[in-house]
C-alpha positions as YAML, in Angstrom:
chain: A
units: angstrom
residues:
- id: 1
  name: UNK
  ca: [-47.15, 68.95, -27.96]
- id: 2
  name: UNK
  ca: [-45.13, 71.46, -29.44]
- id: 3
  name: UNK
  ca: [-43.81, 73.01, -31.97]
- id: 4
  name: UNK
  ca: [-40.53, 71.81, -33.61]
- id: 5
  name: UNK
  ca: [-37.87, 74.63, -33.24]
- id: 6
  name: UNK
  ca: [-36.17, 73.68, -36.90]
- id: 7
  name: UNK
  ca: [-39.44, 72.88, -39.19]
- id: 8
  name: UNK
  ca: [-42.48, 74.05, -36.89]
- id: 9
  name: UNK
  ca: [-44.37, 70.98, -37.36]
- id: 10
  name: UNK
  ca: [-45.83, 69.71, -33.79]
- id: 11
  name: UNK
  ca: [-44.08, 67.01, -32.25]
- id: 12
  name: UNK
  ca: [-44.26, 65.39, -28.73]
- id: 13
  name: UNK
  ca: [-42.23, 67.06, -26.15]
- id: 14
  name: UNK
  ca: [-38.88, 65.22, -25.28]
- id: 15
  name: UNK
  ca: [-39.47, 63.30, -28.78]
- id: 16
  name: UNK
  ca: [-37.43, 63.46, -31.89]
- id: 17
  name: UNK
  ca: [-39.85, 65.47, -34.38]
- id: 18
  name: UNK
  ca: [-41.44, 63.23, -37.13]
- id: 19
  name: UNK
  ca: [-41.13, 65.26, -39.26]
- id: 20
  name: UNK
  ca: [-37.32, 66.55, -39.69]
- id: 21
  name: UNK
  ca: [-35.85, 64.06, -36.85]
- id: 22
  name: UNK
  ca: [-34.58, 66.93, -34.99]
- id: 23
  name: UNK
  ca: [-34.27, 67.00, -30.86]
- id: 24
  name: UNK
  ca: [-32.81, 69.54, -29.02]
- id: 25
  name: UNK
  ca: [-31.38, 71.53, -31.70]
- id: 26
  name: UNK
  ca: [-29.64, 68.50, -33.47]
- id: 27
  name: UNK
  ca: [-30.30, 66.72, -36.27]
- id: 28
  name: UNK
  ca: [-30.58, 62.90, -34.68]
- id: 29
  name: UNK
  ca: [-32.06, 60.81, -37.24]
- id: 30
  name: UNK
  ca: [-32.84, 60.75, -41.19]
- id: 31
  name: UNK
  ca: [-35.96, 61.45, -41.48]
- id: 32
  name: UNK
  ca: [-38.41, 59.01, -43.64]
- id: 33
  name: UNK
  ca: [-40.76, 60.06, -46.30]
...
């Protein structure tokens, strides 16, 4: 895991983040909450 380089919540590597659906420095999805 990692840390997600726009919120800092962990995410898998090579996975959107959960949290703020950013990957690789782009916003890719909405996230849901």
């Amino acid at each position: 895991t990692m840390a997600c380089p726009n919120c800092g919540e962990t995410k898998l590597m090579h996975r959107v983040c959960p949290s703020c659906g950013f990957y690789d420095n782009r916003s890719i999805v909405i996230p849901k909450k």
